[in-house]
C-alpha positions in Angstrom: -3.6 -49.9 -5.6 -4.8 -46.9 -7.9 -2.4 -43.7 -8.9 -4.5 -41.7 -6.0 -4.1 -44.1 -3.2 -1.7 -42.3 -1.3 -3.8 -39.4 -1.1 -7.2 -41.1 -0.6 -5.3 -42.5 2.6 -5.7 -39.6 3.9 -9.1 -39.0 6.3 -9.8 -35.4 5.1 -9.5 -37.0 1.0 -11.0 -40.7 0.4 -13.1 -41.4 -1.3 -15.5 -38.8 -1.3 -12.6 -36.1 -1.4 -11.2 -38.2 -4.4 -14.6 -37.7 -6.1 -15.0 -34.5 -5.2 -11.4 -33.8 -6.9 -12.6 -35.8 -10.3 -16.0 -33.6 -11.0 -13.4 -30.6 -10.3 -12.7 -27.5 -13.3 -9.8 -25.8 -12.5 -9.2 -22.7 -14.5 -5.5 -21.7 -14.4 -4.4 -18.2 -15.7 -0.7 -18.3 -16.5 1.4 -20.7 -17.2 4.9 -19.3 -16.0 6.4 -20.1 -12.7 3.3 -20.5 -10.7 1.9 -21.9 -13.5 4.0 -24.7 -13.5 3.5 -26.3 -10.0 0.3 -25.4 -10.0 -0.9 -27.4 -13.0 1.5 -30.5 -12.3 0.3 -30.6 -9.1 -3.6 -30.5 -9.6 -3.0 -32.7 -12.6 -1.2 -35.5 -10.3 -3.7 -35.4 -7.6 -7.1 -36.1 -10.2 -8.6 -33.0 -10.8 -10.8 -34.0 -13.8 -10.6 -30.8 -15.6 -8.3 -27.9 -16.2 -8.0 -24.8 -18.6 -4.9 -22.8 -18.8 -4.5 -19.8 -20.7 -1.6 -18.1 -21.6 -0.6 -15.6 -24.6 2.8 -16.3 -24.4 5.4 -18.3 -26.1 8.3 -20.6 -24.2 12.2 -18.1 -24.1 15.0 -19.2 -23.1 15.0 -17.1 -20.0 11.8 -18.8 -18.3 13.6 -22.5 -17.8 15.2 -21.4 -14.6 11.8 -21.7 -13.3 9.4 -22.9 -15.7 10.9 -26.5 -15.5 8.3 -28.7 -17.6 9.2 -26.7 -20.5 13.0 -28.0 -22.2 14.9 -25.8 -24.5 13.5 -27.8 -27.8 10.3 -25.8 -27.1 11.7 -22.0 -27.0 9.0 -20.5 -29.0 5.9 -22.8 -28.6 2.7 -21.8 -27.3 2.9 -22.2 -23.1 -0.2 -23.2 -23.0 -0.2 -25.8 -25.0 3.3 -27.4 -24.4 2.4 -27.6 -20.6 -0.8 -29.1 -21.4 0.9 -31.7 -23.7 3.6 -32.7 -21.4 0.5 -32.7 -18.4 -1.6 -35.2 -20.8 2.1 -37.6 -20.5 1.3 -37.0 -16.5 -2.3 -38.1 -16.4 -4.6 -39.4 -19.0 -7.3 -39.0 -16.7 -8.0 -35.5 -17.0 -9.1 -33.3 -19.2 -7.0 -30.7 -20.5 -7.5 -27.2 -22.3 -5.0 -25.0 -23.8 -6.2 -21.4 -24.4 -3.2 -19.0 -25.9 -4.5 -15.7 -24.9 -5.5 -13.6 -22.2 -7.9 -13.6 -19.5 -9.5 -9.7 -19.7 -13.2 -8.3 -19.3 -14.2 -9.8 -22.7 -13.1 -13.5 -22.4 -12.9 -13.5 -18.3 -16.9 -14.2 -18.0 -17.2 -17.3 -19.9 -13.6 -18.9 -18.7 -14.4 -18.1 -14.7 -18.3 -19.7 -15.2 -17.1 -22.8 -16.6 -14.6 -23.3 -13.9 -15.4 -24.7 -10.4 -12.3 -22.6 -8.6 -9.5 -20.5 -10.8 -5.9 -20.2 -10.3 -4.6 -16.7 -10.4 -0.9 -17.7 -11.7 -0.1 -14.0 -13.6 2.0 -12.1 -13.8 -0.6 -9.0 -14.9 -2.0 -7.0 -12.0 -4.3 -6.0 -14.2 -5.2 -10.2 -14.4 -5.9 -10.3 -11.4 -7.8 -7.8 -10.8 -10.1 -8.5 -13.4 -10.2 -12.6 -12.0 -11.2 -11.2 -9.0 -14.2 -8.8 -10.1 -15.4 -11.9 -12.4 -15.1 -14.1 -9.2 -17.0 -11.8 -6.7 -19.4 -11.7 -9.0 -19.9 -14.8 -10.1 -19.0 -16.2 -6.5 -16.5 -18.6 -7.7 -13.4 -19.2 -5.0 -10.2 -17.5 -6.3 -6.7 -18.8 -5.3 -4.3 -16.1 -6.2 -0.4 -15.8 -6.0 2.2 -13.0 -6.8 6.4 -13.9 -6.2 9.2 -11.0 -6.8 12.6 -11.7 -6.0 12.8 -13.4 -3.0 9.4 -12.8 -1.4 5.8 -13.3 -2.3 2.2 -14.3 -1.0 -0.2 -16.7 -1.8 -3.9 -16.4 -0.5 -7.8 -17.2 -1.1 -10.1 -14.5 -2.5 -13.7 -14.5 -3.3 -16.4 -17.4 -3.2 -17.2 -16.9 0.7 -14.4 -14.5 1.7 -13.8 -10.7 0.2 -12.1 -10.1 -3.1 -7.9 -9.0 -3.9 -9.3 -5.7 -3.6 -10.4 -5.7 0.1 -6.7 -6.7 0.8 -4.5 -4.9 -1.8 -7.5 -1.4 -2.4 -4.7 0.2 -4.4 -1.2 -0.3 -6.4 2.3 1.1 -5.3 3.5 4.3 -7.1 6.0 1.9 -9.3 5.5 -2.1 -10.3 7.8 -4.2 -10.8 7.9 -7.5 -12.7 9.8 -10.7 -13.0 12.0 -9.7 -16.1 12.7 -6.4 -14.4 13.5 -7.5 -10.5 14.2 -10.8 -11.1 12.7 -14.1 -9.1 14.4 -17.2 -8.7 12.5 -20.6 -9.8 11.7 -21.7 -5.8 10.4 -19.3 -5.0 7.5 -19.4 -7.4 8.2 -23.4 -7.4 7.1 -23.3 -3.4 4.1 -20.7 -3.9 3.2 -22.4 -7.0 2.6 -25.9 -4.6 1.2 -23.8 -1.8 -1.6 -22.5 -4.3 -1.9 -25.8 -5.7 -2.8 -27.4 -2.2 -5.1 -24.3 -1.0 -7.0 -24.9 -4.0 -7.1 -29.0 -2.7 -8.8 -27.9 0.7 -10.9 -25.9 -0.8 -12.8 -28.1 -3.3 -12.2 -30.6 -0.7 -13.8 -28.1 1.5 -11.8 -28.8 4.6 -11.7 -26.3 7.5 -10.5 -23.8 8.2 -11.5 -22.8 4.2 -8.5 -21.5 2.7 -10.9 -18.9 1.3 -10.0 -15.7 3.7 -6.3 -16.8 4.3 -3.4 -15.0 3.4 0.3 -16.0 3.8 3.4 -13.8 2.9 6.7 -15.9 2.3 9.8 -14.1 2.8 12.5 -16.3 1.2 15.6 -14.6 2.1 15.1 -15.4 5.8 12.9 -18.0 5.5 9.9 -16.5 7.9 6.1 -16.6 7.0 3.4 -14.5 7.7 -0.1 -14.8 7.9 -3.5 -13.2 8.6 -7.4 -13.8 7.6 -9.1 -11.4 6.5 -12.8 -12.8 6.3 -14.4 -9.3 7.4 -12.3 -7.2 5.2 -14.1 -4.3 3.9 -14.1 -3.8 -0.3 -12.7 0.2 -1.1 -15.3 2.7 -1.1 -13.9 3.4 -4.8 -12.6 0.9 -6.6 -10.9 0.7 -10.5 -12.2 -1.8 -12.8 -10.9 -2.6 -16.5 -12.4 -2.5 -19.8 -11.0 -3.2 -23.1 -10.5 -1.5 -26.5 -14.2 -3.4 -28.0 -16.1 -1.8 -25.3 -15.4 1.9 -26.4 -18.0 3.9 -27.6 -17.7 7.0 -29.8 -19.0 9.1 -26.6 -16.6 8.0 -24.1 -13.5 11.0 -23.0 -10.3 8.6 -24.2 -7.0 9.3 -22.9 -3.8 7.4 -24.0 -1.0 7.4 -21.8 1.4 5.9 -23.7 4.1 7.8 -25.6 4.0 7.8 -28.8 7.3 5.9 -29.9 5.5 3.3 -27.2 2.2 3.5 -29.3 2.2 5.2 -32.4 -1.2 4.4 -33.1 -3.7 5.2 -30.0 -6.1 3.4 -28.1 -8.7 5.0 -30.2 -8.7 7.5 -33.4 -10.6 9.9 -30.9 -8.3 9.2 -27.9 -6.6 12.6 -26.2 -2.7 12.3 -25.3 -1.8 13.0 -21.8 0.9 11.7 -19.2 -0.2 10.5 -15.8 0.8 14.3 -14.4 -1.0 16.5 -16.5 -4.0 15.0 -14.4 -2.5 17.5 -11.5 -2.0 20.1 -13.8 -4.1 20.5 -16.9 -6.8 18.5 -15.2 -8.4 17.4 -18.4 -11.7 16.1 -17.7 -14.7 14.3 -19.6 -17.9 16.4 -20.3 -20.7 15.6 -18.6 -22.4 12.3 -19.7 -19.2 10.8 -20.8 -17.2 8.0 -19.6 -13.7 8.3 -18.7 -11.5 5.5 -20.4 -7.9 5.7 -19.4 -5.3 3.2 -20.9 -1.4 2.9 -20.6 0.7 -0.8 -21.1 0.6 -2.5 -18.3 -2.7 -0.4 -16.5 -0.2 1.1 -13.6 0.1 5.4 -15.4 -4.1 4.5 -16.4 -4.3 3.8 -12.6 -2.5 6.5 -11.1 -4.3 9.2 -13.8 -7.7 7.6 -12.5 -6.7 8.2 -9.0 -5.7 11.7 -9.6 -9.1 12.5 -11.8 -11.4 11.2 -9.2 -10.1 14.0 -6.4 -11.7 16.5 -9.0 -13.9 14.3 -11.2 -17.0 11.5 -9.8 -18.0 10.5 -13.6 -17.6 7.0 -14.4 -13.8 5.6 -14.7 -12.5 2.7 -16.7 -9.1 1.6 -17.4 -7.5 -0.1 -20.3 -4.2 -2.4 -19.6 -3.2 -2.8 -23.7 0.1 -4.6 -23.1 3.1 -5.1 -25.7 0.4 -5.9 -28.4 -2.7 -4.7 -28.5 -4.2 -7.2 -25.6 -3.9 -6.7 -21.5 -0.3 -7.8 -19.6 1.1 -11.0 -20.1 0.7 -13.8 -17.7 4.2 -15.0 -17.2 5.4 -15.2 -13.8 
């Protein structure tokens, strides 16, 4: 009997599903609460390659639901302790550890090694960046999102529309895991559920996950779900840059304050807050690109919205995060 015979008992696996798994490249982003299933799982079942990236290191505070990790580890690289303890798992596949993030300037290589990516983050502004690099390079895109109690896991791109022809736009306020909490099986059960949609689908059983969304609603237990195959993309849509892409002509505008950011974006960067854009109405000369950047990406989003209803020029955001780079990925 070999580690995978359970699975390869299965008609839909055997052996040409096994082999399928082994010539796989996962690419996970995150490696938090989703994360953690995720990886163990796809690790277990044979998939011969995986990359995880993650700019964070282990706290105290994520072991509720980050279970691989043990409190010796508070303050190691998350990347590479969960790819450690993953190579103890299964020294039949091939494990990356990346500590960083996944934006516009390291998002093209990463998504074109990998056969299918994991969207694990907890980073809007990850996954919407993911899911540009996936519809354009038409690579299959498993992404998840938990908060509190509920959450939703679903496949985007490869043969089915992006994040954005489901979620076109963001709520007027975000929350995250450290601010509205989540409890670890709740991310534990998505985490699994992403973990076996991304199975079928380099598998490629039918029906494809790819076009599938399901909302879990943890408090009473109920599911819901929908395809979406012939969702339409916005008509206008908000990508992300970063700060190596600026040019000295581009309009700049920081939205951070400046006990948040003493130093801006840029040294020719404009301060504004998210409503001057209905007031003031500062806007770029012609020629010029707009660059708007905040923490997280949510104020650079909302300004963006509010200069397109008088502005049509070019708009590109910036998500900086705590240091200088885009959002986190813990979930």
């Amino acid at each position: 009997m070999t580690r995978y015979a359970r699975q390869m008992i299965l008609p839909e696996v055997g052996q040409d599903g096994q082999s399928k798994l082994t010539k796989a490249h996962a690419l996970i982003i995150g490696a938090g609460g989703l994360g953690h299933p995720v990886a163990q799982y796809l690790t277990a079942a044979g998939v011969g390659q995986i990359t995880i990236i993650d700019p964070d290191t282990v706290e105290l505070s994520n072991l509720h639901r980050q279970t691989l990790f043990t409190e010796a580890e508070v303050g190691q690289p998350k990347a590479q302790t969960l790819c450690t303890r993953l190579a103890k798992l299964n020294s039949d596949v091939a494990l990356k550890a990346i500590t960083g993030t996944l934006n516009p300037d390291t998002a093209p290589e990463l998504i074109a090694a990998a056969d299918i990516i994991l969207d694990c983050a907890d980073s809007f502004a990850a996954s919407y960046i993911a899911s540009d690099e996936c519809l354009t390079q038409g690579k299959p895109l498993i992404s998840a999102s938990a908060l509190g109690l509920q959450g939703y896991v679903g496949g985007f791109c490869g043969t089915a529309p992006p994040l954005r022809a489901v979620f076109p736009d963001l709520p007027q306020h975000l929350a995250t895991c450290a601010t509205a909490g989540v409890m670890g099986p709740v991310v534990g059960t998505l985490g699994a559920m992403q973990a076996q949609m991304a199975i079928n689908t380099i598998l490629g059983l039918t029906p494809s996950p790819l076009g599938q969304l399901m909302q879990v609603d943890f408090a009473t237990l109920r599911t819901y779900q929908f395809r979406f195959d012939t969702a339409p993309e916005p008509d206008t849509k908000l990508t992300f840059t970063t700060h190596n892409q600026l040019t000295p002509n581009d309009f700049i505008v920081d939205l951070r304050e400046t006990d948040e950011a003493p130093t801006p974006v840029a040294p020719t960067a404009l301060r504004h807050q998210v409503a001057d854009f209905d007031t003031a109405h500062p806007t770029p000369a012609k020629g010029q690109r707009a660059i708007l950047t905040c923490r997280s990406g949510l104020r650079a989003w909302q300004a963006a919205r509010k200069l397109q209803s008088y502005w049509d020029g070019e708009i590109l955001l910036i998500a900086m995060g705590d240091t200088n780079t885009n959002q986190g990925t813990d979930t």
